[in-house]
LOSEMI-740654 format. One record per residue: residue in one letter; chain; x, y, z of N, C-alpha, C in turn. Coordinates in pm, whole numbers, plus 50000, padded with zeros to 5 digits. Layout:
N
  rest  kette     nx     ny     nz    cax    cay    caz     cx     cy     cz
     a      A      X      Y      Z      X      Y      Z      X      Y      Z
...
END
This chain:
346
  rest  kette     nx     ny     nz    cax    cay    caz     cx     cy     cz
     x      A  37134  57297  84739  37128  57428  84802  37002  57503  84763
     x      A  36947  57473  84666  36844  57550  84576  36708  57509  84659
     x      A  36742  57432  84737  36592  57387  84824  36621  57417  84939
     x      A  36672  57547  84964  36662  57582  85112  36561  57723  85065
     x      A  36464  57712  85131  36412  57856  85169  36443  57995  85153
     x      A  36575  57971  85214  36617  58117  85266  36738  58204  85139
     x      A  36787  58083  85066  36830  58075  84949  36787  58143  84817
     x      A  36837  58263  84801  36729  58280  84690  36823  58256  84542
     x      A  36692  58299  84479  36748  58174  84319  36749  58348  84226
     x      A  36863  58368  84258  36908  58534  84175  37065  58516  84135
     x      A  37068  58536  83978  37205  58562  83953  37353  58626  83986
     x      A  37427  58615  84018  37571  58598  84012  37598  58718  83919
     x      A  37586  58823  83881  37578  58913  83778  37773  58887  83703
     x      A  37871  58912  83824  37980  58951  83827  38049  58768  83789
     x      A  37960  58650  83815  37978  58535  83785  37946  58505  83638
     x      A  37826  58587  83578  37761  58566  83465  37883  58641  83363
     x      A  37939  58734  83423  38030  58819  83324  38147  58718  83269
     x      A  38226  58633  83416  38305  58520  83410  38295  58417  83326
     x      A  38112  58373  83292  38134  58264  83240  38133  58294  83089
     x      A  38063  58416  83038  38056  58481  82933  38180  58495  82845
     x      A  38290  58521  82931  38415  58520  82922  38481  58373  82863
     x      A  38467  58285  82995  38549  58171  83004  38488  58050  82937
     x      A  38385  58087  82955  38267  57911  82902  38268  57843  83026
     x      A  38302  57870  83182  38299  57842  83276  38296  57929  83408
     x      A  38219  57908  83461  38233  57962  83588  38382  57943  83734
     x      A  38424  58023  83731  38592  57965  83799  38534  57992  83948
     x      A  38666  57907  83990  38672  57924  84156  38717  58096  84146
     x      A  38656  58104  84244  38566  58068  84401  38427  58103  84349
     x      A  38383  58162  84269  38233  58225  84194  38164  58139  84202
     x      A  38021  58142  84202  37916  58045  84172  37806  58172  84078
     x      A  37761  58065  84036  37622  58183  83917  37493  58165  84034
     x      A  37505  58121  84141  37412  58175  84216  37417  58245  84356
     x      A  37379  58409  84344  37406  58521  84466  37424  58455  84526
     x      A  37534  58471  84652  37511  58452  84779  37575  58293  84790
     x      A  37631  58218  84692  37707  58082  84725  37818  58147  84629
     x      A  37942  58045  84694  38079  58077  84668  38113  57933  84643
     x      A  38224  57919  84636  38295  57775  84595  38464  57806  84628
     x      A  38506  57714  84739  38609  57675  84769  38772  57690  84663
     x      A  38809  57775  84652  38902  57756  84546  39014  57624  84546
     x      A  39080  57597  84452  39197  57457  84480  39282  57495  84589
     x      A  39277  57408  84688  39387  57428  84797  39364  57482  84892
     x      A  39222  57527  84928  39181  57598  85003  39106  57509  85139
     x      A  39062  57519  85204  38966  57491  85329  38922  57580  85382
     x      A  38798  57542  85483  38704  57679  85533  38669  57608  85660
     x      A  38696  57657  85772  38666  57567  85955  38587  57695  85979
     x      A  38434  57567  85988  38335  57652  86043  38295  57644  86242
     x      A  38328  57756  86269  38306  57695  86447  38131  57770  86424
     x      A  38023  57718  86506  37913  57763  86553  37925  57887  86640
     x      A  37880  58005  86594  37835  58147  86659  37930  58232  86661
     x      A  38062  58187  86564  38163  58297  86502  38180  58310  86386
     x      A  38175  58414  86308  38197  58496  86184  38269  58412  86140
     x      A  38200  58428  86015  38239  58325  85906  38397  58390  85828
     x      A  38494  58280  85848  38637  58274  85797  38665  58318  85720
     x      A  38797  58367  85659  38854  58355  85552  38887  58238  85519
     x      A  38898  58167  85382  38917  58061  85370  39101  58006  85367
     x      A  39165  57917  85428  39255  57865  85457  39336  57835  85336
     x      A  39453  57868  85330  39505  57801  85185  39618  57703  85225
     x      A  39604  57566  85193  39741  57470  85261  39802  57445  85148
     x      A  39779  57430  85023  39909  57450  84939  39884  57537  84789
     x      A  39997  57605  84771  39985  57668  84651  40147  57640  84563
     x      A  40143  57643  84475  40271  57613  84376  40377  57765  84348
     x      A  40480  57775  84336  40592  57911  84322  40702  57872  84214
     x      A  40659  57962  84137  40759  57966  84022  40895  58040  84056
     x      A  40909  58090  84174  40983  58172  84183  41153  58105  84219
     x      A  41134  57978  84237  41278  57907  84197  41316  57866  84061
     x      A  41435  57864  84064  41495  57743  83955  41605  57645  83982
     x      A  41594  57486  83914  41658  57410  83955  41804  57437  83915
     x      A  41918  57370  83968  42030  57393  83931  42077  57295  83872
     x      A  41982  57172  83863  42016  57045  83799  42059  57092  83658
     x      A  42158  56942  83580  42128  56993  83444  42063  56909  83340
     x      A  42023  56902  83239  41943  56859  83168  41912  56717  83209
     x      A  41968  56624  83176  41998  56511  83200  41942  56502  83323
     x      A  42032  56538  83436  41945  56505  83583  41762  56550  83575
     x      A  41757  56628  83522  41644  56659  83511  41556  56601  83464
     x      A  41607  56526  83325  41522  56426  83271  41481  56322  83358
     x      A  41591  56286  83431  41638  56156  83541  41517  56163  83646
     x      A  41511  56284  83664  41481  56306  83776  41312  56309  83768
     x      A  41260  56351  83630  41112  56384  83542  41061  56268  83577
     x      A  41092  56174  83503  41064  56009  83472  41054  55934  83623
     x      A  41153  55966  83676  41110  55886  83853  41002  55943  83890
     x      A  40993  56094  83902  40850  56137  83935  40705  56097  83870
     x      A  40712  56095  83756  40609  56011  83691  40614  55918  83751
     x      A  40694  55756  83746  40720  55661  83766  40626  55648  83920
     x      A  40672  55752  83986  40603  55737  84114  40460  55781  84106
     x      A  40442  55918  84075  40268  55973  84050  40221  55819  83996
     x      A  40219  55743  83881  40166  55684  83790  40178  55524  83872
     x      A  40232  55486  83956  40200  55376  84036  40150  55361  84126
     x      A  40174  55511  84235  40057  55507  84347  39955  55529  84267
     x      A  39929  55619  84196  39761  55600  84152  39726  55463  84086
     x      A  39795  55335  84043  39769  55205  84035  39723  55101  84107
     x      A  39731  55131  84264  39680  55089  84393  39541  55079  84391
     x      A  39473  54990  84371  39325  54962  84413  39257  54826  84396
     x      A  39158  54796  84454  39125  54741  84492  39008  54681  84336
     x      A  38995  54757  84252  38850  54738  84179  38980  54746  84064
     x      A  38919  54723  83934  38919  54731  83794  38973  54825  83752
     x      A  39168  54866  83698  39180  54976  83710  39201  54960  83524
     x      A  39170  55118  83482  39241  55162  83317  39324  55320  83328
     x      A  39274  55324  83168  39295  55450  83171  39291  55488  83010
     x      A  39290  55651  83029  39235  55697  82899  39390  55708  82814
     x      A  39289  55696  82646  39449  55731  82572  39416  55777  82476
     x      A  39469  55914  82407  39451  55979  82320  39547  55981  82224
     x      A  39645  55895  82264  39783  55928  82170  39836  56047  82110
     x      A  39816  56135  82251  39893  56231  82258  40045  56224  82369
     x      A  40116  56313  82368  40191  56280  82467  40199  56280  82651
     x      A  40119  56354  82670  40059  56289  82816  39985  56160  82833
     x      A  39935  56120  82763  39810  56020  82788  39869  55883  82754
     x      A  39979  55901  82650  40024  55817  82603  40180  55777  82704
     x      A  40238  55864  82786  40355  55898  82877  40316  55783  82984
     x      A  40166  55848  83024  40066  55757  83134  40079  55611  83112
     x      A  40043  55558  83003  40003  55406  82957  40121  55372  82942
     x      A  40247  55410  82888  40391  55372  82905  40444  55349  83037
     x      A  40424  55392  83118  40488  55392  83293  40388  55315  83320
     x      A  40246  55283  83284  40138  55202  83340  40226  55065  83322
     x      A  40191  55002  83174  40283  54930  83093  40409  54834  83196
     x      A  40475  54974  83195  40624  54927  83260  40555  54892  83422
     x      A  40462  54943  83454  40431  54883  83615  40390  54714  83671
     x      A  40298  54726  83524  40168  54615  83552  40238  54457  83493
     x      A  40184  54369  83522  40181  54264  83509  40061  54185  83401
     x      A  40012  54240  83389  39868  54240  83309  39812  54345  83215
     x      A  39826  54310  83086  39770  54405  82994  39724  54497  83000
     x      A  39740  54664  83048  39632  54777  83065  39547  54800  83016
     x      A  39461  54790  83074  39333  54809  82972  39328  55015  82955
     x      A  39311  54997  82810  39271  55147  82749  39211  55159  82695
     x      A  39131  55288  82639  39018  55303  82588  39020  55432  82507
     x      A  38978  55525  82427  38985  55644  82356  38869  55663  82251
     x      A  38823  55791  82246  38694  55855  82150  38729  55922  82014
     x      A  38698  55889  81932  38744  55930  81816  38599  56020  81771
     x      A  38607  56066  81686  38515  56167  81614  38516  56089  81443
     x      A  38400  56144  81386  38331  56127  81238  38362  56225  81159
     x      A  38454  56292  81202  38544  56393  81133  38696  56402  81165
     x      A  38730  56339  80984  38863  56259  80966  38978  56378  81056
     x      A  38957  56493  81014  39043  56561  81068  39078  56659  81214
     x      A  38993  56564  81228  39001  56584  81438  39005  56419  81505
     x      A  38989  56339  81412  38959  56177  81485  39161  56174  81513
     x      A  39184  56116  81604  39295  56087  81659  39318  55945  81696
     x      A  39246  55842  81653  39208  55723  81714  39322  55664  81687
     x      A  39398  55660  81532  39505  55638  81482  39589  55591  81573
     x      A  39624  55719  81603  39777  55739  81743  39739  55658  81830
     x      A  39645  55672  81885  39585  55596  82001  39584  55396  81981
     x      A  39532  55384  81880  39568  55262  81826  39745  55235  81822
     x      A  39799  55313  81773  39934  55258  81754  40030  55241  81906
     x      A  39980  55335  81991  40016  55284  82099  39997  55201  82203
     x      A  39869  55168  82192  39768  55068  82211  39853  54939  82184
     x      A  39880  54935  82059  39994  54783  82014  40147  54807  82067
     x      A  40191  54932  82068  40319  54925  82144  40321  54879  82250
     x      A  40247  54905  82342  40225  54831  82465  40119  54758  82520
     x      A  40105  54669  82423  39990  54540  82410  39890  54557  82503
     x      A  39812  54701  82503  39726  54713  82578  39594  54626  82560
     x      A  39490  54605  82614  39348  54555  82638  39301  54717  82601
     x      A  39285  54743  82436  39223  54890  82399  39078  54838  82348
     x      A  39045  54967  82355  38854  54945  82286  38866  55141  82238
     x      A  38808  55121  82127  38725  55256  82100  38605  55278  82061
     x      A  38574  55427  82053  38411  55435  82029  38422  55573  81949
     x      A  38349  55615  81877  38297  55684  81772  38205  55805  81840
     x      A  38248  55934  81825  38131  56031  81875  38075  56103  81755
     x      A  37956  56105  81698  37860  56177  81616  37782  56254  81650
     x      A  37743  56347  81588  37616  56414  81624  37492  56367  81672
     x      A  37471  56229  81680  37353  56196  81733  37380  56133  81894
     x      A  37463  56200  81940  37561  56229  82108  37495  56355  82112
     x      A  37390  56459  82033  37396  56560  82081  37278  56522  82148
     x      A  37248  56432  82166  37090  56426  82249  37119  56416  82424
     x      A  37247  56418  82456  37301  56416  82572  37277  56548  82636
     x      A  37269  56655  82584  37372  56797  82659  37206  56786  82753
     x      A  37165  56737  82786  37041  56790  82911  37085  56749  83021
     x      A  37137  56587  82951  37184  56526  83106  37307  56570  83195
     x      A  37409  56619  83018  37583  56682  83100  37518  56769  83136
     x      A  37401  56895  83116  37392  57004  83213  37313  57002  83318
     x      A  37303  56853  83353  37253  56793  83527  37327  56807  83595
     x      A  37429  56742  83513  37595  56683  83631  37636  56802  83627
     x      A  37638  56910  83596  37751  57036  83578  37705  57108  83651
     x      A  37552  57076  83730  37499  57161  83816  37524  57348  83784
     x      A  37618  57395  83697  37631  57524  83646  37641  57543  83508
     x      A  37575  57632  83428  37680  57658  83300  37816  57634  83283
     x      A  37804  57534  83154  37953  57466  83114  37987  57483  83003
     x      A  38034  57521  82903  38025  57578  82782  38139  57499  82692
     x      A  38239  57427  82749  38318  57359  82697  38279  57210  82634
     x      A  38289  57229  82481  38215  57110  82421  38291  56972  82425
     x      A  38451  56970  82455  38494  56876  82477  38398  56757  82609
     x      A  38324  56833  82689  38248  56767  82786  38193  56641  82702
     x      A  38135  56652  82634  38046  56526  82564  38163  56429  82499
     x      A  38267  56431  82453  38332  56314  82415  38375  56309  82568
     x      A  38414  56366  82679  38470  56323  82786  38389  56217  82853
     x      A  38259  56270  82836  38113  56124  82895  38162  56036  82834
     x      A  38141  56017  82697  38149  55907  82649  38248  55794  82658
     x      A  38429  55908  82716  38560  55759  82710  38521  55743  82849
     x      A  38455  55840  82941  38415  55773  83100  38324  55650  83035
     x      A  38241  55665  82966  38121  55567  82992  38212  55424  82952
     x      A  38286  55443  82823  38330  55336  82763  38441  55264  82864
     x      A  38515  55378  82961  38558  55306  83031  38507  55235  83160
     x      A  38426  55270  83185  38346  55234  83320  38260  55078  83277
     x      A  38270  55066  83127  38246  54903  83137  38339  54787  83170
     x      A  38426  54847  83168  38526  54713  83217  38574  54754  83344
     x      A  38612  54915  83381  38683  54946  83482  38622  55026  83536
     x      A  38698  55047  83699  38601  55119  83774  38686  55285  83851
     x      A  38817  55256  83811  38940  55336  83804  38999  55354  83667
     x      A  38981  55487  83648  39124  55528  83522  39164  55617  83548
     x      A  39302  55619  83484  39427  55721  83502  39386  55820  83358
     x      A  39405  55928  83368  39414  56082  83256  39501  56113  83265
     x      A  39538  56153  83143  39698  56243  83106  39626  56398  83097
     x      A  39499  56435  83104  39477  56575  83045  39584  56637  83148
     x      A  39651  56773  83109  39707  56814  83135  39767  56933  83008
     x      A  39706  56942  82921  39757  57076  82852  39719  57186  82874
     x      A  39807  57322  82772  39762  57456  82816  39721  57522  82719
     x      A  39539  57587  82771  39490  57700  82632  39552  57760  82565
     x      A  39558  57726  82459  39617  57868  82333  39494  58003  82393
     x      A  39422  58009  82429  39361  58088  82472  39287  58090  82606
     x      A  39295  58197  82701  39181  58209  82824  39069  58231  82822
     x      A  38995  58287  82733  38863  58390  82714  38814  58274  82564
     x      A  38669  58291  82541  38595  58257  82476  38523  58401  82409
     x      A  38510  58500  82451  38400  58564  82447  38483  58713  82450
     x      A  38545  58800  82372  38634  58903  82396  38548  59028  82466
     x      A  38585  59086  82534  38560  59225  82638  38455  59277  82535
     x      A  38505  59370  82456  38434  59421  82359  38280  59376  82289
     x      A  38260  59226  82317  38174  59149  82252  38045  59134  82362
     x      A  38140  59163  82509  38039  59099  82589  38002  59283  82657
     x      A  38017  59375  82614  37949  59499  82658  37856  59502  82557
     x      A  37883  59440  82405  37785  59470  82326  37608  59368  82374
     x      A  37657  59265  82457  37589  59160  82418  37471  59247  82573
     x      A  37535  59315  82750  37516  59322  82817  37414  59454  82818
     x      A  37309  59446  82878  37223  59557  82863  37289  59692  83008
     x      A  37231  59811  82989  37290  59905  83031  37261  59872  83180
     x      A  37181  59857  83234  37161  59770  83320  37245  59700  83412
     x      A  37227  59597  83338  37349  59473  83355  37471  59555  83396
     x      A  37552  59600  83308  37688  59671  83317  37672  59802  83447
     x      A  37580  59883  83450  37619  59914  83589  37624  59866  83700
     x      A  37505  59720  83717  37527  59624  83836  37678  59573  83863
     x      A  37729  59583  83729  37821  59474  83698  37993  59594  83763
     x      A  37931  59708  83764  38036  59822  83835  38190  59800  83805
     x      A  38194  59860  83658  38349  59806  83600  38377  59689  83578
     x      A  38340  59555  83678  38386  59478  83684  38458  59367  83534
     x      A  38539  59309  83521  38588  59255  83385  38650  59116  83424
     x      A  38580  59026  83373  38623  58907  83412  38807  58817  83373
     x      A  38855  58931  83298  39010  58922  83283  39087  58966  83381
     x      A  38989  59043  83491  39117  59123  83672  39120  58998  83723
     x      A  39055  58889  83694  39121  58703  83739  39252  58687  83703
     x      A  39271  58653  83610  39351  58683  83558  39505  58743  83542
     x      A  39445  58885  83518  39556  59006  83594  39594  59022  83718
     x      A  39508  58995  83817  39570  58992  83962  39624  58889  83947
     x      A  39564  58777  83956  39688  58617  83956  39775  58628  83880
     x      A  39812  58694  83774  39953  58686  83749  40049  58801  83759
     x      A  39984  58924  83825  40022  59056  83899  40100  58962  84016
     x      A  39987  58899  84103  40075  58868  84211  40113  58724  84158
     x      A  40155  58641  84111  40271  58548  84095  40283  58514  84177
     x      A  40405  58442  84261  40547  58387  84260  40602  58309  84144
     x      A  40665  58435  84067  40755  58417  83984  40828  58451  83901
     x      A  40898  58400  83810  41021  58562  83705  40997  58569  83659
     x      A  40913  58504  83513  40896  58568  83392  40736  58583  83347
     x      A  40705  58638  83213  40589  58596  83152  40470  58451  83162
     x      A  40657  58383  83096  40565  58171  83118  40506  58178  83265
     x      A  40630  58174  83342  40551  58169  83473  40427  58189  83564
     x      A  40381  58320  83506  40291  58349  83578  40170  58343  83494
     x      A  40205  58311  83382  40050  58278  83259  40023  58096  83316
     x      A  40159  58056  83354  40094  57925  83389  40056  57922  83524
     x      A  40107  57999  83633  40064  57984  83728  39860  58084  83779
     x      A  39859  58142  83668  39709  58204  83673  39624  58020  83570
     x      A  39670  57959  83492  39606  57840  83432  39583  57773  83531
     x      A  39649  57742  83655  39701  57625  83720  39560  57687  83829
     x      A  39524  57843  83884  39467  57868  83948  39331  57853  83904
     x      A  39286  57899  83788  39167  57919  83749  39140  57842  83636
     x      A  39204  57844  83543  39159  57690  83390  39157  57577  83403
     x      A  39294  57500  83491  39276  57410  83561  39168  57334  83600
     x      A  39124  57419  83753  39028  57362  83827  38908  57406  83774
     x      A  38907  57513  83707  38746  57542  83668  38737  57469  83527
     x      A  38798  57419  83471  38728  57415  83312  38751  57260  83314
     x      A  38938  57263  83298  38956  57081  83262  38920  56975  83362
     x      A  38963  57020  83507  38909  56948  83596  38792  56898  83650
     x      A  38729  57050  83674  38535  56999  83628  38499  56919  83576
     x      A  38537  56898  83419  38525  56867  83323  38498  56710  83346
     x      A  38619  56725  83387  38670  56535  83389  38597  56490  83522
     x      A  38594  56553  83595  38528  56536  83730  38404  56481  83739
     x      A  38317  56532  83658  38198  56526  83677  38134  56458  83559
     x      A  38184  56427  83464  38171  56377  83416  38228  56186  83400
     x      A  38331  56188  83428  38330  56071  83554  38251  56031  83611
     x      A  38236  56082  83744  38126  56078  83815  37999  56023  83748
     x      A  37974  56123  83667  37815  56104  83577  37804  55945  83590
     x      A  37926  55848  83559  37913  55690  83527  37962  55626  83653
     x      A  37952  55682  83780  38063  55655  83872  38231  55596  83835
     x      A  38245  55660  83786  38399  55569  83703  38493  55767  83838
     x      A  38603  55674  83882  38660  55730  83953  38763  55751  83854
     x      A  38840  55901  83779  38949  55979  83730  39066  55996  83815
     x      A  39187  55958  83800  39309  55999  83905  39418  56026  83795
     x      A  39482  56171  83889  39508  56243  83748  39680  56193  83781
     x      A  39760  56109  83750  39931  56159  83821  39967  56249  83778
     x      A  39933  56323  83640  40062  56403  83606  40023  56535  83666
     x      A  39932  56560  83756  39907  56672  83863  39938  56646  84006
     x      A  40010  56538  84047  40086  56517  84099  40162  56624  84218
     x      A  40165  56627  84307  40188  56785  84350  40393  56811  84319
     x      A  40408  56693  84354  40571  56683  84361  40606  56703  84215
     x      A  40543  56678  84090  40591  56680  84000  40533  56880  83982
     x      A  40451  56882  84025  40399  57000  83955  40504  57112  84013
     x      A  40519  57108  84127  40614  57196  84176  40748  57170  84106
     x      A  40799  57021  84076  40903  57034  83978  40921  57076  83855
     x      A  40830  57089  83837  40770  57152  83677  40819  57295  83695
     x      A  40761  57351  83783  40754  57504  83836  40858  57542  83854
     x      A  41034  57463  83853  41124  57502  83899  41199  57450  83770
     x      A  41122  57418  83631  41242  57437  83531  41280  57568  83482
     x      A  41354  57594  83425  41360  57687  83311  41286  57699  83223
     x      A  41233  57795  83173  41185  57823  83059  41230  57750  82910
     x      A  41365  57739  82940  41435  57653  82767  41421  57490  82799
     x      A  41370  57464  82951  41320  57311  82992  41162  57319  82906
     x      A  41116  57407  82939  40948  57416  82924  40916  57420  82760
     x      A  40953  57512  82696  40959  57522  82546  41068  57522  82495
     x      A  41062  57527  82362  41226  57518  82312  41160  57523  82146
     x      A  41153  57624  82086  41103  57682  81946  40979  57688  81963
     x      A  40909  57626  81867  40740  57586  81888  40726  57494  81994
     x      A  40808  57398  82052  40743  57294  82089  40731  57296  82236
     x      A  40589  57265  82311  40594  57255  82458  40645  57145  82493
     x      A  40594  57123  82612  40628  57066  82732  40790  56956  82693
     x      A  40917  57059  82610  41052  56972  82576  41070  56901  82654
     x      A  41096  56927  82797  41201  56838  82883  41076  56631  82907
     x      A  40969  56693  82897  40901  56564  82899  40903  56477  82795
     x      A  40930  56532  82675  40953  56464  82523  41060  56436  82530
     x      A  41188  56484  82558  41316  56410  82560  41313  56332  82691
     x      A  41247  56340  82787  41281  56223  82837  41207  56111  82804
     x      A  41102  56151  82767  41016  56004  82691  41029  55967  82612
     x      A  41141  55968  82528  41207  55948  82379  41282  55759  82414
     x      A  41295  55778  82516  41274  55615  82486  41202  55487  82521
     x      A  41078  55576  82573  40976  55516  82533  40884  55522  82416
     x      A  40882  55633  82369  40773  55661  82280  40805  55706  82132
     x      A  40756  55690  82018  40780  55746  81902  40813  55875  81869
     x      A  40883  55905  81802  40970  56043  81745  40795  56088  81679
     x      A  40730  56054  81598  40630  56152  81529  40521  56129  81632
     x      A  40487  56015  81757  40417  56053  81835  40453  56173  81932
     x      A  40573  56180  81993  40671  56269  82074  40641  56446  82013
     x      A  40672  56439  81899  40703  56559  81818  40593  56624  81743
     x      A  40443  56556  81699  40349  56567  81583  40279  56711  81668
     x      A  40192  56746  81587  40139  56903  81597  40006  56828  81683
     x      A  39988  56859  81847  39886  56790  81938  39740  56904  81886
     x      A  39643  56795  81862  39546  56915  81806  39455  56945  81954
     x      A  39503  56850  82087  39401  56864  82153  39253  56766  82145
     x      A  39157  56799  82267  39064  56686  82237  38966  56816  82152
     x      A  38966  56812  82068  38854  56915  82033  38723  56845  81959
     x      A  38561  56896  81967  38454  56806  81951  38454  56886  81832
     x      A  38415  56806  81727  38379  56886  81555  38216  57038  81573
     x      A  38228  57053  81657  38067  57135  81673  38065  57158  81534
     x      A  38155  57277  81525  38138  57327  81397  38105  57252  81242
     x      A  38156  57113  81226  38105  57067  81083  37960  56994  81167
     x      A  37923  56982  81254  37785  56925  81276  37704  57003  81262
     x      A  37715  57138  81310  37603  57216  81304  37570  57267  81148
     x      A  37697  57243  81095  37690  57285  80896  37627  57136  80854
     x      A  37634  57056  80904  37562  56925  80886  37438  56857  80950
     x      A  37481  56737  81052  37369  56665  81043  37306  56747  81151
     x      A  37335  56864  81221  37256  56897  81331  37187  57102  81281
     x      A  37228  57068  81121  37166  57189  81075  37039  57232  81079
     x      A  36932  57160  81083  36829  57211  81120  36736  57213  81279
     x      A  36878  57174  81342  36820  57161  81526  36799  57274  81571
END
């Protein structure tokens, strides 16, 4: 777009506030005036010599039911839906894997893979040089539960010589450091395979990177009147103002599902994929499951500390009680002991 003429190359002011915020730029925003971006679910039919559309929305998700099933059916009912997401996306023609973190999505994935295939799944997973974020462990142990074809690889600080090329593919400011181990299980997987399946699918302990307060200090006077009130948390607040749905959970997940989702994790994986041509297919976003998701209860969804219950008890006989149950740290990249270390004087 940046090589059209008529295009000019001027900031997004009210986009710049967003990413300041998020570490990403969300749908529909772009950081450059005058381009927009398609939100999830949306379409735009352009006819020649009529005013340009509102954009079309063909599906969106509603919390505003609940199932009447009871536990049990529900479980019953969890596991077929996987069962199904996780085999149509097995269909192809080329070299298929998939990622594994030995967490409980990723690891849910390679279990229903497992139970599909006829042939060893091939898996793959990134560990870190810092004992207390490396997860490779788990990943290994499930790896032998279900006699996968696994390989791993090691991310260090001397991966930081990458971030020029991830901020090719990202074509925008990307601020989320998990990006660079995500290249790397694409790359590692894209040597044997040319398809893999992802379990990502968790939810921020936090929305914002960058608190309100921090980013008036950071914004010149300037800036903030262009910027005319604007606060990149009314995302946010309107999407979960307007909902469809009853409670708190509901509509904090249904504003994730709109904007963290597609702008941060999905990107993420997207394009970074891509970067190796290695094609990502996600089942557990699944639309049938997601809307079933949307219609548990709240005491389905959590249950004390622990998320996503109703998927852990039903995967309880597939999967380990301390894999099922252990404290998920997430994929998180060590920035912080590298930059106190080997990347202290960069």
């Amino acid at each position: 777009l940046l090589t059209h003429p008529l295009l000019r190359r001027a900031p997004d002011l009210s986009a710049l506030e967003d990413y300041m915020a998020y570490g990403y730029v969300p749908d529909d925003a772009c950081l450059v005036a005058g381009v927009r971006k398609l939100g999830a679910g949306e379409t735009l039919r352009l006819v020649r010599g009529r005013p340009l559309p509102q954009p079309h929305r063909y599906w969106d998700v509603s919390f505003a039911d609940r199932t009447k099933s009871s536990p049990q059916e529900s479980e019953e009912e969890l596991v077929a839906l996987m069962r199904q997401a996780v085999r149509s996306r097995m269909v192809a023609d080329v070299p298929l894997g998939a990622f594994l973190s030995g967490g409980v999505d990723s690891s849910s994935v390679v279990a229903l893979m497992a139970e599909a295939s006829s042939q060893a799944v091939k898996t793959c997973t990134i560990g870190f040089d810092v004992a207390a974020l490396d997860e490779t462990a788990y990943a290994d142990r499930i790896a032998r539960r279900f006699a996968t074809d696994h390989r791993s690889r090691i991310v260090s600080p001397d991966d930081y010589g990458l971030i020029d090329r991830l901020a090719f593919h990202f074509d925008e400011p990307f601020a989320d450091a998990s990006a660079l181990p995500t290249f790397r299980v694409c790359e590692l997987a894209r040597e044997q395979v040319t398809v893999a399946l992802s379990g990502d699918e968790a939810y921020a302990a936090s929305v914002g990177i960058t608190p309100h307060a921090l980013r008036q200090r950071l914004f010149t006077q300037e800036v903030k009147g262009r910027l005319g009130g604007y606060r990149a948390e009314d995302r946010y607040v309107k999407a979960m103002a307007n909902a469809p749905a009853r409670d708190a959970l509901d509509r904090a997940q249904y504003a994730d599902i709109k904007y963290w989702l597609p702008g941060d994790i999905l990107t993420k994986t997207d394009r970074m994929s891509m970067a190796v041509s290695l094609e990502a297919r996600e089942p557990l976003l699944d639309h049938r499951l997601v809307e079933f998701a949307a219609r548990l209860p709240v005491s389905q969804r959590i249950r004390g500390n622990s998320g996503k219950y109703l998927l852990k008890k039903a995967m309880e006989p597939y999967l380990p009680q301390d894999i099922l149950y252990r404290q998920k740290m997430g994929f998180v990249t060590p920035i912080s002991a590298w930059f106190r270390g080997a990347l202290a004087g960069e």
